[in-house]
C-alpha positions in Angstrom: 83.9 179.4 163.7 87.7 179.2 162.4 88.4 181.9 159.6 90.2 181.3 156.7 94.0 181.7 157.3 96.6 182.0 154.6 97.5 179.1 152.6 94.4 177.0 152.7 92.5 176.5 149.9 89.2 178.4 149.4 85.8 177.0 149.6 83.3 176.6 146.8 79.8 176.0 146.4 80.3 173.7 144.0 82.4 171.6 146.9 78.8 172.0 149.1 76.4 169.5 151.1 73.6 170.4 153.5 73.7 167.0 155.8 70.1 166.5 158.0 70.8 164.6 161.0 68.3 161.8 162.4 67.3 163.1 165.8 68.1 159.3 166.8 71.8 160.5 165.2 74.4 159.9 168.0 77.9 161.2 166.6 79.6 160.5 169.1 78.6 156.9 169.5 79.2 156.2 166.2 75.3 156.1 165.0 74.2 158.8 162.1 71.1 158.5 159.4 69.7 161.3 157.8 69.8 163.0 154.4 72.8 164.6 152.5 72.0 166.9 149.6 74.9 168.4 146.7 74.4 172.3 147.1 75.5 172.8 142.9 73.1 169.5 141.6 70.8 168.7 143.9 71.9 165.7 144.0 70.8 164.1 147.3 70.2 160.3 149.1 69.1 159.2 152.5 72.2 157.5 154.6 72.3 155.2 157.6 75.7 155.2 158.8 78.8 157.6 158.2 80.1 155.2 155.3 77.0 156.0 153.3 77.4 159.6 153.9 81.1 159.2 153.3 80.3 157.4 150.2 77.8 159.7 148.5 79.9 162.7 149.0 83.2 161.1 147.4 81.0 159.7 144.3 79.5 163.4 143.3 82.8 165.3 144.1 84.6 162.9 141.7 81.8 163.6 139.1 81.5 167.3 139.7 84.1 169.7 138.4 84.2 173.4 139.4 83.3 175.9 136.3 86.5 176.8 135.0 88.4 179.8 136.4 87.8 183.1 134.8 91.3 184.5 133.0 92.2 187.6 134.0 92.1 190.6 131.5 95.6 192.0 130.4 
């Protein structure tokens, strides 16, 4: 599994999804169903093709925000 190099951004939970593939899923022909769950809201839906998935993950990252940073103490 790559590391994290310098540069990138981090990773955050609240950025998160568990995805459950179909065993019927073939990726690589183009054919996925499952489930998709939001790690921070439970949020979660059934899909049947990689627009759905696509879909439900862009709707809940533009209505989730990240808890605010913490300000470092001087």
């Amino acid at each position: 599994m790559p590391q994290e190099t310098e540069g990138q951004a981090p990773v955050s939970v609240h950025r998160a999804f568990v995805v459950y593939f179909r065993t019927n899923s073939a990726v690589t022909q183009g054919r996925v169903a499952g489930r998709v769950e939001h790690i921070a809201s439970g949020q979660a839906t059934h899909f049947a093709s990689l627009e759905e998935l696509l879909a439900f993950i862009d709707q809940v990252l533009a209505n989730v925000r990240a808890p605010p940073r913490r300000r470092r103490s001087r």
